[in-house]
N, C-alpha and C positions, 0 to 999 in steps of 0.2 A: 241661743245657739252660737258654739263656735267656730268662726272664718275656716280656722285648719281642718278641721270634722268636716263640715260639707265637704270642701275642694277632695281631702282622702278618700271619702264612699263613691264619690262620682270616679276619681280616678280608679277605683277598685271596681265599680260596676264598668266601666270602658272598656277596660284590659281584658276582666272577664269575660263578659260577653262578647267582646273580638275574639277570642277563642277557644270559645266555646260555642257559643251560637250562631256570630258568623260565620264558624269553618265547616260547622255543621249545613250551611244552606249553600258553602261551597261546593261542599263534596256528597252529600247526599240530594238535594233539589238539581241548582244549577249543573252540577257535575264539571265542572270547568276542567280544560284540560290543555297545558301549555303548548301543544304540538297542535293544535286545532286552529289554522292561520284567520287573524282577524282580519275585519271588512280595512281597518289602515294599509295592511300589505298585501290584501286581495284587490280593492281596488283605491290604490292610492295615485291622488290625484295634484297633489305640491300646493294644495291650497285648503280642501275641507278635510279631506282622506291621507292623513299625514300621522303614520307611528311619531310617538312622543314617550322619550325619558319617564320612565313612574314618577319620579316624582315630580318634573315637567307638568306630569296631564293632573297630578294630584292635585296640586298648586293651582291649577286654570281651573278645578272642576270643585275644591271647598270654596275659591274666592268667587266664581260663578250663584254657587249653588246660598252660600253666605250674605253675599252683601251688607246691608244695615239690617235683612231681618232680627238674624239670633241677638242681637244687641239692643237695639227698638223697642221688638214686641215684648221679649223678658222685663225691658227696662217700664214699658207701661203697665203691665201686669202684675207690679209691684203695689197695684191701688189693692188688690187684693189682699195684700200679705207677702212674703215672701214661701212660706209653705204651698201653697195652691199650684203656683207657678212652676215652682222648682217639681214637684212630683210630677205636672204633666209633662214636662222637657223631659226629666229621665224616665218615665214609663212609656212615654209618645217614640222616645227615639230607639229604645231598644225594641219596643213590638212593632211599631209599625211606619217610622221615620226610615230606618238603616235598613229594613228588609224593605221599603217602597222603592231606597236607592238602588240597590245593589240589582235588585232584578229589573227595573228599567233600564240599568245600563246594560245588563247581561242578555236578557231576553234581544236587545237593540242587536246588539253584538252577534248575538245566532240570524238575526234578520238583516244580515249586510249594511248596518250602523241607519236603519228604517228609524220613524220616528215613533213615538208610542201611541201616535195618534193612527198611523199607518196600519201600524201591528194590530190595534183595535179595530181597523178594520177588515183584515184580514183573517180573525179570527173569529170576528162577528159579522160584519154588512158594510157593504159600499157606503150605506145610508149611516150606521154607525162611525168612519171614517170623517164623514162629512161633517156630521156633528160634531163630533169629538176636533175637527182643524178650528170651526167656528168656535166652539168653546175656549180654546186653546189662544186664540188669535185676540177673541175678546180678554182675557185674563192678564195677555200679555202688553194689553193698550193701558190696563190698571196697572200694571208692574213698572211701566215705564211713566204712571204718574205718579205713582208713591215714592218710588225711589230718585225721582226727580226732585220731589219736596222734600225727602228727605236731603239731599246735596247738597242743595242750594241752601239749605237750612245751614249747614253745618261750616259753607263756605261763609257765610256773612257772619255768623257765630263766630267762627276761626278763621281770619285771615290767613293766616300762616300754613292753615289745611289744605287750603285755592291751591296756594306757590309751589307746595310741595305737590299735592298731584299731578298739576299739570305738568312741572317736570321728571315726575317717574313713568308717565307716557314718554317722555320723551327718553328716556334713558330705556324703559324696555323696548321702544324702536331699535337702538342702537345696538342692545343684546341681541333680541333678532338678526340684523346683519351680522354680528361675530357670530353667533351660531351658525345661521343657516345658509348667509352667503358668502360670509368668507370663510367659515367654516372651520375657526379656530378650536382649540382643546378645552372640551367641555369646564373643566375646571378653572381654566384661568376665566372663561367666559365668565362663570358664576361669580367669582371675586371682583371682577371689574364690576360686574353689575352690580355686585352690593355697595362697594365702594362708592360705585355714582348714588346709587339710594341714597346711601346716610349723606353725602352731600345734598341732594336734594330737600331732605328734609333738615337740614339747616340753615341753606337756602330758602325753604319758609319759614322758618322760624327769626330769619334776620328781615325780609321783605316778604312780608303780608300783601298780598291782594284782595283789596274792597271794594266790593261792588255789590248790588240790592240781588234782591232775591230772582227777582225776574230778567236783571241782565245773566244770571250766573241758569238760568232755566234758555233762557235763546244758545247761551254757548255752550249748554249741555248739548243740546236739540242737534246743535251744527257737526257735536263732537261723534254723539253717538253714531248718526245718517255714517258719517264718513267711516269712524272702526269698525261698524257692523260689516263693512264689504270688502273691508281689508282682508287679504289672506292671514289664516292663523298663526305662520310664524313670523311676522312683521310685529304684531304687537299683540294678538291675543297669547299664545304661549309663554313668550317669554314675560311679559307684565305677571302673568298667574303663576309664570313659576317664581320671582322673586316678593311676590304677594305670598307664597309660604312662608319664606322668610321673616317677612313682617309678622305673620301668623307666630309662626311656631315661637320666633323674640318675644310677641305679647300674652303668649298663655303659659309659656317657660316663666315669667316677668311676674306677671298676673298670677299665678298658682302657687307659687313660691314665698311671693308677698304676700297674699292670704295665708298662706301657711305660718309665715314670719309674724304676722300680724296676729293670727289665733293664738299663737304661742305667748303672745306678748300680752294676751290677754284682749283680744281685737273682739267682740261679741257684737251678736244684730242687735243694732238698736232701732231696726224698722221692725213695723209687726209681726208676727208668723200668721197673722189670719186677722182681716178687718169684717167684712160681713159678704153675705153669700153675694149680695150684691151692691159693689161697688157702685162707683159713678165712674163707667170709662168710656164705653164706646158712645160716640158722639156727648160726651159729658152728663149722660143719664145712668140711672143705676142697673147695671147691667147682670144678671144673674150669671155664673161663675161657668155652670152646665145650662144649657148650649155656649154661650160667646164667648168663651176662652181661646176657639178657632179662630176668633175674629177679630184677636190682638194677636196672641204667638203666631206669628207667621213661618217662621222659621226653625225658630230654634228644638223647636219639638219634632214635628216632620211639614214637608213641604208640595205639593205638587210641581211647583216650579221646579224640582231638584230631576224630576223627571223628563221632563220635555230638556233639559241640560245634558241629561244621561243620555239620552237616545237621540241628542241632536247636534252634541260636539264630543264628548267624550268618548262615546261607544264610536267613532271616525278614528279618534288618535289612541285609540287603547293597542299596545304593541304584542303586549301577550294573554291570554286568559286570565292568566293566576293575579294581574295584578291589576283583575276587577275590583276583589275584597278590597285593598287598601284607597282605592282608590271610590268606591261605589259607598261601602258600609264605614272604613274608615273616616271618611271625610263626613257623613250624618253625624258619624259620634263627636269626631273634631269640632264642629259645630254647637253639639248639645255641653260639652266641656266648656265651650265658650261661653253660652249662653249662662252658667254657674258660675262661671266667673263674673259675669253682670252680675245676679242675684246676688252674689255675695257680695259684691262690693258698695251696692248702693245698699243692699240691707246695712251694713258696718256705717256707713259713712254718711247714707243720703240726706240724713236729717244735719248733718253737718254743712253738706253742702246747701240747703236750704235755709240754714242757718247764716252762712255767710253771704249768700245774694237775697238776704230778706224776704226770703218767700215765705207767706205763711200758711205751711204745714207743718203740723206738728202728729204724735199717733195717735190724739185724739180724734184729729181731723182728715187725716190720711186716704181713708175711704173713700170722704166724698170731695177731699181736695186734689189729693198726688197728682192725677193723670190732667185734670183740668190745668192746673197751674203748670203744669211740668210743658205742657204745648203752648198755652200763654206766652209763658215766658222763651220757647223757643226752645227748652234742653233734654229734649229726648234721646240727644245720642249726648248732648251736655252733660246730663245726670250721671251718665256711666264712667264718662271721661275724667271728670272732676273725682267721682270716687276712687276712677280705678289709678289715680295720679295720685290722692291722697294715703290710698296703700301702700303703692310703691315706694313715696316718701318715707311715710314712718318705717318701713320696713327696711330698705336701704340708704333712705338720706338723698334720693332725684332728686332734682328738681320737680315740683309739680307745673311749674308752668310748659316744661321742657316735656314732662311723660303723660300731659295732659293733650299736647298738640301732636303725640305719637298715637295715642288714642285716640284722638278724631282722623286720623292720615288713615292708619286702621281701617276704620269705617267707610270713610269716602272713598281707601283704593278698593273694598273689596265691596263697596256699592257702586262705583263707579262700572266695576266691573260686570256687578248684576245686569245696569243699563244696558250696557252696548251688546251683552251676549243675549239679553229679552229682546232687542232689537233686531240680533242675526236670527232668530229661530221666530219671530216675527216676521218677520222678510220670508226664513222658509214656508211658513202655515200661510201665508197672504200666496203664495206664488203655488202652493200646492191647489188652496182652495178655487183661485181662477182657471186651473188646469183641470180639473174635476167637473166645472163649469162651463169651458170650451171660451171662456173668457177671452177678451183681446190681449194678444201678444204686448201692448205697450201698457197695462198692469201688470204681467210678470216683470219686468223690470227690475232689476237688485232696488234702484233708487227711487224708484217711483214706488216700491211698494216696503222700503225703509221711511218713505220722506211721512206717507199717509200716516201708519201706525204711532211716529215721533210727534209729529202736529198734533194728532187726536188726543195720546198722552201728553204733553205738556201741558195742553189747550187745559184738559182737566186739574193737573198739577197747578194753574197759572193764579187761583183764585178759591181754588177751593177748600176745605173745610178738612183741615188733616184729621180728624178725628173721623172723620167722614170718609173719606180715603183710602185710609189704611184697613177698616173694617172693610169693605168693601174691595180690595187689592185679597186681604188677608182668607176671606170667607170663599172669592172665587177659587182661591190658590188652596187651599186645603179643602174644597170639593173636588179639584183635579186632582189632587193626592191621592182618595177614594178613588174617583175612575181609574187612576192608572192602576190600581194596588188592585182592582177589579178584574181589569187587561190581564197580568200579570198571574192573576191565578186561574183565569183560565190555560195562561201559557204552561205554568204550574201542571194545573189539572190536568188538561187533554192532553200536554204535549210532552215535557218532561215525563209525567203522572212518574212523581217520587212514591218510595215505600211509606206503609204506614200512614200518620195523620201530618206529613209536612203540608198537605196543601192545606187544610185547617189553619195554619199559622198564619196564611197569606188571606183567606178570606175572611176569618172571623174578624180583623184590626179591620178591613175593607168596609164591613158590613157597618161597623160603631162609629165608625168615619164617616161615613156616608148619612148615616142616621143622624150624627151631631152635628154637623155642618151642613144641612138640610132644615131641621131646623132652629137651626141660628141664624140664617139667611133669611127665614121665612120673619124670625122676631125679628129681625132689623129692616126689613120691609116696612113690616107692622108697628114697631114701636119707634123707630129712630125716625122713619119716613126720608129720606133724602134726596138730594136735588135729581132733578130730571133726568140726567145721563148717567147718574151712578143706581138711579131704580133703572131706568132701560136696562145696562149690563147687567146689573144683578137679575131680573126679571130673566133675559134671552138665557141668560147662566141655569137659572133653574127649570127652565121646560128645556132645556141641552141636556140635563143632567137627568132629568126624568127619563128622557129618551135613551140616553146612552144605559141607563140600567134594567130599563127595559130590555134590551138588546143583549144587555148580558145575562140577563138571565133565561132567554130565549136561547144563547149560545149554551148556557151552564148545562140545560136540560139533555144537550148533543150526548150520543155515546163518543168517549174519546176515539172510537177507529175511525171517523169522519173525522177527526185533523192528524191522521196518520201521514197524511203527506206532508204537512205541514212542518 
């Protein structure tokens, strides 16, 4: 197969179905409508409830909703083949990725920017609410240890990736203040900000910062506590919106050199298909259908991306209309992303395991890739290395230069996953003691950031990435299903569109639910894993039996019993 082919069909499936299919769920489901004041200018509060620039909230809610998944789980999923992978990203994100976002953010939005867990209970049972926060709450204690070991990974890997992050906190601090308190012109703001970026990442790239994996896990821990309860425009907005930046540089960068490189004759030289089951999750051979949920985290569709939409986006959404670009855009931004991985390690990966002496080759691919690929530490490595080796042949970069742009990539918009699983942690910890009659000194912003960041690390500190990330991976795209569940009952009783629109929202709900129920149940059974990653997974699946219970105890309602709704 060749580089330029892929990257074209993907950009021609994006575009397409942005409009055609999402305008279609604009104007006929949601019904969006510009003059219909959101919960940001209804109740805005100068700290959660804050209208935000489109493409401001865009920028917070792909680098949010992004993190290291779509780059990661693509990038492991590669033990498969490249064909396997790449079909479920582009079919996941147009049926049931992009329309999972777009109505969690929008549904949030008609519920005065409530969270999806709320909504779910509002539209089913006090007792489904409750469920659904525990579920959510547990999910998010694994999100903050996967993407912890992913960081730290990629800081010890790349020096250079450390220096540069931790100064573009500091430089979106600084945008913050010119935007929002001294309140300079939007335009010059952005250019100063970038300007500082590209210093900062030259700045790492001249003084590298090294330190072991577990000091770079304690200063995570310290980092997140403290951003998670920062107001958003001090450093969540303005980091996400020059984290577009970075964005749109590397997939403009990335898509082009693929292209450049097909031209030049650039073909996979990774498999299109090794065997139905691989050797990935926990390094056993994993069949393709159910556990392919349990490596794509992201890149295909997400639950995380929901509890994001209905927990900080659906607060700074300024007008209706620019939920699309922001809700259903940003799934696709993401599954674009994700083909730029597949393509880039398919072209190149055996290259790059060729020059740090690893051995796989496509004999052995199957049952090597994924073991060696976490061995050796380069799971966001693999990508980086490829996607530098492209850029190279294709315009003459430097690869050491476009390789440590491509781990900065990663870690600002993991970085970023962290601390905002930590703010909507914080909110599901303080909801669920409030539902509870809990004591006053558990709601706490800090006390109930400090809990959820200890639990997660605690698990990041020593455990079994292979282990982990199934397990982060399988909680998260069973929330997908619930919400996508939520959603069309919002769909069905409440919107109730013409014709078969609520069909599109339940039947991807039902197939989601189905596969990643069980997939969880075989890695139970077959992978068996340490104590606290079977407790979550176990609590995760009798939550999840419940929660569908409930929904289809609601489904059965006649729609005129949520006419007030």
């Amino acid at each position: 197969m060749n580089s330029a082919v892929v990257i074209l069909i993907a950009a021609a499936i994006y575009v397409g179905m942005y409009f055609t299919y999402g305008k279609a769920l604009q104007n006929k489901v949601v019904r969006a409508d510009s003059n219909r004041p959101t919960p940001a200018h209804k109740l805005y509060d100068g700290v959660d409830y804050v209208p935000a620039h489109p493409m401001v909230l865009y920028g917070h809610h792909f680098a949010s909703i992004a993190g290291a998944g779509p780059i990661v789980g693509p990038a492991v999923a590669m033990a498969w083949g490249w064909l396997p992978g790449l079909l479920w990203v582009w079919f996941g994100n147009v049926f049931i990725g992009a329309v999972h976002d777009y109505l969690a953010l929008m549904s949030s939005v008609r519920y005065d920017g409530k969270s999806v867990q709320w909504i779910a209970g509002k539209l089913m049972s006090r007792r489904t609410s409750m469920a659904f926060e525990l579920y959510v709450w547990f999910a998010l204690v694994l999100v903050v240890a996967a993407f912890g070991a992913v960081i730290s990974g990629i800081f010890v890997n790349t020096p250079g990736a450390a220096t540069a992050s931790w100064l573009f906190m500091l430089v979106a601090v600084i945008l913050g203040l010119l935007l929002y308190r001294w309140q300079i012109e939007f335009k010059l703001g952005t250019i100063i900000g970038i300007l500082l970026l590209i210093a900062a990442i030259y700045l790492g790239f001249k003084f590298p910062l090294h330190a072991s994996k577990h000091t770079w896990l304690i200063a995570l821990g310290i980092y997140v506590i403290i951003a998670s309860s920062l107001p958003v425009w001090i450093l969540l907005q303005p980091r996400d919106y020059l984290n577009a930046y970075i964005l749109w540089f590397g997939l403009i960068l990335g898509g082009l050199a693929f292209i450049v490189v097909g031209f030049k004759g650039g073909t996979f030289t990774a498999p299109a298909y090794t065997s139905w089951s691989a050797n990935v999750v926990g390094g056993k051979p994993s069949p393709f259908w159910p556990t392919i949920p349990l490596v794509i985290a992201c890149g295909s569709l997400s639950g995380f991306h929901s509890i994001v939409g209905s927990g900080t986006s659906s607060k700074q959404l300024d007008n209706e209309l620019h939920g699309l670009m922001v809700g259903y855009g940003g799934m696709f931004t993401e599954g674009f992303l994700s083909t730029i991985v597949i393509a880039s390690i398919s072209v190149y990966g055996l290259q790059v395991f060729q020059s740090l002496k690893i051995p796989v080759n496509v004999a052995s691919w199957g049952t090597q890739y994924a073991i060696q690929v976490v061995k050796h530490g380069i799971k966001v490595g693999i990508f980086a290395k490829s996607y530098a080796l492209g850029v190279h042949n294709a315009f003459g970069f430097s690869t050491e230069g476009a390789a440590l742009f491509a781990s900065l990539w990663v870690a600002a918009f993991a970085l970023t996953t962290l601390d905002t699983a930590t703010r909507l942690g914080r909110f599901a910890w303080q909801e669920i003691i409030e539902m509870i009659s809990g004591p006053d000194v558990l709601k706490n912003k800090w006390i109930a950031s400090i809990i959820l960041v200890v639990f997660g690390i605690y698990m990041a500190w020593g455990g079994n990435w292979l282990i982990i990330w199934p397990a982060f991976s399988g909680m998260n795209q069973m929330l997908a299903s619930i919400a996508l569940m939520t959603a069309s009952l919002w769909v069905a009783k409440v919107q109730r569109p013409a014709g078969a629109w609520k069909w599109a929202v339940v039947i991807p709900a039902l197939f989601l639910w189905i596969t990643v129920t069980a997939a969880l149940v075989w890695f139970l059974v077959v992978i068996r894993p340490g104590f606290w990653v079977s407790l979550i997974t176990i609590v995760g699946l009798l939550l999840n039996l419940l929660l569908v219970f409930d929904w289809y105890e609601a489904w059965r309602k006649p729609a005129e019993e949520y006419a007030a709704a």
